[in-house]
Structure formats: C-alpha cells, structure tokens
C-alpha positions as CSV (number, residue, x, y, z in Angstrom):
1,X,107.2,77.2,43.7
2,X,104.7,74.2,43.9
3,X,105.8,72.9,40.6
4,X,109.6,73.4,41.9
5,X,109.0,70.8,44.6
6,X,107.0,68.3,42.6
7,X,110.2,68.2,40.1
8,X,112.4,67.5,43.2
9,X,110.6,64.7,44.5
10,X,109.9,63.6,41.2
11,X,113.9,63.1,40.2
12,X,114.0,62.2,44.2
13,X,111.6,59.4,43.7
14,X,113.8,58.0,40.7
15,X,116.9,57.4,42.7
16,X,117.9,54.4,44.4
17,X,117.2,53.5,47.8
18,X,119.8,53.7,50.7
19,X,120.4,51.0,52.8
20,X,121.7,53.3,56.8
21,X,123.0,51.3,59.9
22,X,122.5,53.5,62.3
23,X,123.3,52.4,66.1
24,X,122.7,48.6,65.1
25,X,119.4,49.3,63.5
26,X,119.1,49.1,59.3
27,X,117.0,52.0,57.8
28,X,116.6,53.2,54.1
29,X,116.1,57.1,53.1
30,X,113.0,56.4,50.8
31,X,110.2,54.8,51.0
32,X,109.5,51.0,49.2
33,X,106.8,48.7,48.7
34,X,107.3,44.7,48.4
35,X,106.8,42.8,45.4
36,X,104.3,39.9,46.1
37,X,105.3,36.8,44.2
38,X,102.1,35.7,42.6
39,X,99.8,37.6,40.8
40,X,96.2,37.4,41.8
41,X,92.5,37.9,39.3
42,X,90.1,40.4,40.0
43,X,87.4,39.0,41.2
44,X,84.2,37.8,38.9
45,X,81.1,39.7,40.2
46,X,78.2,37.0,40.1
47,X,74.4,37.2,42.0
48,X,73.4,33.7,42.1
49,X,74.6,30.5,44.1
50,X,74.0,28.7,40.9
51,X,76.3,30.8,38.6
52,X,79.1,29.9,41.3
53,X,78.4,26.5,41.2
54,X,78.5,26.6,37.2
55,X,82.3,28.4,37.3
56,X,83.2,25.8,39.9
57,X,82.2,23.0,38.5
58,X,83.6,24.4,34.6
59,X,87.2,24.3,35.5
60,X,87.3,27.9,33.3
61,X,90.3,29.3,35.0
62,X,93.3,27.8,36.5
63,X,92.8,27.5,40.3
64,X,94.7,26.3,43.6
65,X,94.6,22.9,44.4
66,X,92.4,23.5,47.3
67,X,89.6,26.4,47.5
68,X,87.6,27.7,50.2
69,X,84.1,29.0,49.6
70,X,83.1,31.1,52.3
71,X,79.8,32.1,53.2
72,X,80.3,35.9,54.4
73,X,76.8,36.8,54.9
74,X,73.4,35.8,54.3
75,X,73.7,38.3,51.1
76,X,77.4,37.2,50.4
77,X,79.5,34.7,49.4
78,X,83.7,34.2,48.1
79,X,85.1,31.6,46.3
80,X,89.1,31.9,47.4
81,X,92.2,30.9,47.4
82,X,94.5,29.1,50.3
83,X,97.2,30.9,51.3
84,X,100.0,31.4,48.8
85,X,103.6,32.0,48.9
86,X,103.2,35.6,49.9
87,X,100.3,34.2,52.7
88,X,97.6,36.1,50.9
89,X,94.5,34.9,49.1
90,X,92.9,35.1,45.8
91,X,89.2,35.9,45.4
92,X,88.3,34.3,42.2
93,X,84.6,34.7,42.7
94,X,81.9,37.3,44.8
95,X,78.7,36.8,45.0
96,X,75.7,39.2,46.6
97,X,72.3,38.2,46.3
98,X,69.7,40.6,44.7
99,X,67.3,40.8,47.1
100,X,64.1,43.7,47.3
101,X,64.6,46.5,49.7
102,X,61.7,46.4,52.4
103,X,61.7,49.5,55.1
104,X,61.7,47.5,58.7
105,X,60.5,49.3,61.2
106,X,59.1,52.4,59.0
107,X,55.3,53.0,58.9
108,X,54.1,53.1,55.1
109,X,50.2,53.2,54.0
110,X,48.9,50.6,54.6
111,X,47.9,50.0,50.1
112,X,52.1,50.2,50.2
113,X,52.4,47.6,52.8
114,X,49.8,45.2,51.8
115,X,51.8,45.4,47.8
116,X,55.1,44.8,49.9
117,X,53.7,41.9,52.0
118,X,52.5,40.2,48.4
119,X,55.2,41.1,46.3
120,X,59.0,40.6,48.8
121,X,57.6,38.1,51.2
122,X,56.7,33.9,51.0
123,X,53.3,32.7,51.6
124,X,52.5,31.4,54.7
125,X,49.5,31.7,57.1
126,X,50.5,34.7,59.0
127,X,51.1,36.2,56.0
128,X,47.7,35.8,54.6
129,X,46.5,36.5,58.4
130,X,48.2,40.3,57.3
131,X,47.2,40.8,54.3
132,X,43.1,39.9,55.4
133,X,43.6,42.0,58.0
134,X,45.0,45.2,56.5
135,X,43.1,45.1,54.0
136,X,39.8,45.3,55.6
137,X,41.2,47.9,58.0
138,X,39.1,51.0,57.9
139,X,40.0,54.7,58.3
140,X,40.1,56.5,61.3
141,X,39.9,53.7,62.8
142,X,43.2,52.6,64.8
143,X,42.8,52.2,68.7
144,X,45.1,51.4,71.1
145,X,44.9,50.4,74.6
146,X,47.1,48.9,77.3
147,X,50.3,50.7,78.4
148,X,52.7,47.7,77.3
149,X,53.0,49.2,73.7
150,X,52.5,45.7,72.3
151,X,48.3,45.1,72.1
152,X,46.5,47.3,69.8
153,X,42.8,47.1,68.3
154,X,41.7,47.8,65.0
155,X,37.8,48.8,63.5
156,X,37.7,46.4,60.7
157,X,35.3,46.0,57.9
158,X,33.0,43.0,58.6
159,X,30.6,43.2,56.0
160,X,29.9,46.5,53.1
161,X,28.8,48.4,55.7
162,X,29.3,46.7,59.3
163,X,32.1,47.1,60.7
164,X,33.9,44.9,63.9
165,X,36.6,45.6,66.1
166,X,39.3,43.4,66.1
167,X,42.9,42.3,67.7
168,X,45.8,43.5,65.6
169,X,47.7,40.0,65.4
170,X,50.7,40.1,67.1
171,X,53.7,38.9,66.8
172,X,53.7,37.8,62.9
173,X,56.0,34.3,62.0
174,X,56.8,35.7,58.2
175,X,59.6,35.2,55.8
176,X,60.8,37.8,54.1
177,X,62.8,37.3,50.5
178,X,66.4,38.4,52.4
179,X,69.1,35.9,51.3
180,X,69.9,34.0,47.6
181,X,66.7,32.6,46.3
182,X,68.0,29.2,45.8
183,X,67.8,28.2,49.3
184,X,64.8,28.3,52.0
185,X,64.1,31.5,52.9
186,X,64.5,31.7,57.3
187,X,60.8,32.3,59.0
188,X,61.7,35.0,61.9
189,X,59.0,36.6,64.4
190,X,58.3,40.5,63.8
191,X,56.1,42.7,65.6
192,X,53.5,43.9,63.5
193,X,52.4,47.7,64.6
194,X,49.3,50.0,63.0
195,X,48.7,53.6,63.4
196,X,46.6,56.7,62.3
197,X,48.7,59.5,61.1
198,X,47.0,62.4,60.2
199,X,46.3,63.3,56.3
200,X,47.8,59.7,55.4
201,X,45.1,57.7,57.4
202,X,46.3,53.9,58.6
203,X,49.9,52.8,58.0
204,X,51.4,49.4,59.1
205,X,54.8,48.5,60.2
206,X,56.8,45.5,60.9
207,X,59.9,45.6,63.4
208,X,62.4,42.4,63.6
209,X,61.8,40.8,66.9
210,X,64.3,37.6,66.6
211,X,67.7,39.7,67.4
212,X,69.2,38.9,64.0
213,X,68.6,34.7,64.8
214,X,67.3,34.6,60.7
215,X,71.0,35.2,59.7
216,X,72.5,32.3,61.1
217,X,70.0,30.3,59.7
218,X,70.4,31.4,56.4
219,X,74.1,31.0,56.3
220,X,73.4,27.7,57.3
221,X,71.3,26.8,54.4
222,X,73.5,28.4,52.0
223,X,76.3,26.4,53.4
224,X,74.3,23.1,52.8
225,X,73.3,23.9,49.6
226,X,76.8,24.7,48.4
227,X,78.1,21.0,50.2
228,X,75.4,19.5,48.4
229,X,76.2,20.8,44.8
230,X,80.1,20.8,45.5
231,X,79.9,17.4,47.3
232,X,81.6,15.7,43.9
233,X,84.5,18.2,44.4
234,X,86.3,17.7,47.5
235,X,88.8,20.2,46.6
236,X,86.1,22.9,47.6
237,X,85.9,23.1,50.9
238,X,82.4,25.4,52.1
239,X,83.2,27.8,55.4
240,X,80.8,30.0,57.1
C-alpha cells in the first residue's frame, strides 16, 4: 500500500503544473520552487583574519564589484556579496577563530586553574597577582566572611612553613585569548571566587563581570584591523 502511494505521487510529481483562477485569485495544483538567476560558491571555511586578507587581496575567484566584510562576532567573520539580481548574497568566505575553551564561572582545582590562567590568558599584572596567589594557597584553608558574597580570605603560604592570611584579590582586570589572535585581545573585569570542596581541596573560579562589554570591543578591533589591511581596496567595504 505504502509503495502504491509513493508511485502515485511519484508520476504526480512529474506532471505539469496547473495554472486555476478561481474567484479572481490565480492558484496552481502542485507545488513549485523558483529558479534564482545566479548561481552562488559555497563558502571557503578559513580561521585566520590573515588568510582572508590573503584571498582578498589574491583576486583568486571572480567577485562582485563591491563586497562587504562583516564582522559577525568577535569569533566570526563573512566576506559577501551585495545584493544580486535575485536580492540575495553570496558568502565567498567564513571565518571562526580557534580560540581555547576556558569553563567561566565553574570551580576547577586550583593546579587546573593556575595551568589555565598560564596557558589561554595574556600576561598582565592581575594575572601574575592570580597566579602568586593560587599558587601559594594552602589546603583547608579557604575562609570566608562578610554576608555580601564578594570578600573572601585565604591562609596562604608565607614562607616553607609560616603561613599568612590574606585578601583574595578581587575583582581581576584579565584578558582572556577569546577573539582572532591577530588583534588585541579586550581586558574585561571578572570576579575571581575560591572555595574548599571536600575530597578536591581549594578550587578557583572566575565569573565575567563586564555584561558582555569585551565583545564590542573586540569587534571593534577586528574591524580596524580589516580597514587597515583592506584600506588599498576600496571595493571592500568592513561592517560590524
């Protein structure tokens, strides 16, 4: 029966379609699907600002007169088309940055965290201010006080065997690696939080505390960079 009805609208699907005027109004009995005009690329998949500005500046493939590179995202960026005689655009290019995952706002021990903090974030003085710090942390040793949730205290290793108690610093100015490593990476505030979980000892934590202010910035540098290297080729235009 099943294969019965799949031959009908098989040799259904082969006929033409009907043009119907009924009460004024033009209808057809099957469904049809436009023809566009032009026939657009797939997209090259790239990961660098660089490699873009190497296709653009190569003339490999035949583009539009005028092209629009729009910056998507901090992590994204298209190299398209202007509107064509069908108004739709071609996407000759799309970039995403390879950037390193980092857990915000997830506690992690605090070996893990001081590895992150090294490895997937820029040197600068609260940075180093972290990495002292959690590193001479000591083991059941995290104490907090004040009911605001925000100050915190730490027993900290002063000497081989003294220890000290110290201020957790708070908030941290970092910058994380989190857009294409050709441009400046944004500096954002984070809250920087410590606690003692049982059987796992001290884990650290960082939560973003700029309200997502970092990714307008880093669109913004993207965007100068791409003027700057494109600034011979005014047929590029750069959007964000």
């Amino acid at each position: 029966m099943d294969m019965t009805r799949e031959a009908l609208q098989y040799v259904v699907g082969l006929s033409e379609a009907n043009i119907l005027e009924i009460n004024g109004d033009t209808y057809t009995d099957k469904q049809v699907h436009r023809i566009d005009n032009s026939l657009h690329a797939a997209a090259i998949e790239m990961n660098t600002l660089s490699s873009l500005v190497d296709y653009a500046k190569a003339f490999a493939d035949e583009m539009s007169d005028q092209m629009l590179v729009q910056v998507v995202s901090p992590t994204e960026v298209k190299l398209i088309s202007c509107l064509d005689a069908d108004r739709k655009r071609e996407c000759l290019v799309n970039v995403s940055a390879m950037i390193p995952d980092f857990n915000y706002g997830r506690y992690m021990d605090h070996e893990s965290f001081i590895i992150a903090l090294q490895s997937k974030f820029i040197d600068n003085k609260d940075r180093e201010l972290l990495l002292r710090f959690a590193g001479t942390v000591k083991d059941e040793s995290i104490a907090q006080y004040g009911d605001d949730g925000v100050t915190q205290k730490a027993t900290i290793k002063t000497g081989i065997t003294s220890v000290g108690e110290a201020i957790v610093p708070n908030p941290v100015h970092l910058c994380p690696f989190r857009t294409f490593v050709e441009v400046e990476q944004p500096e954002s505030a984070f809250v920087f939080r410590m606690k003692q979980s049982e059987g796992r000892g001290v884990e650290c934590a960082i939560f973003e505390a700029d309200g997502g202010a970092w990714k307008n910035a880093a669109m913004r540098n993207i965007k100068g960079y791409l003027q700057s290297e494109l600034s011979e080729l005014p047929q590029f235009t750069v959007i964000s």
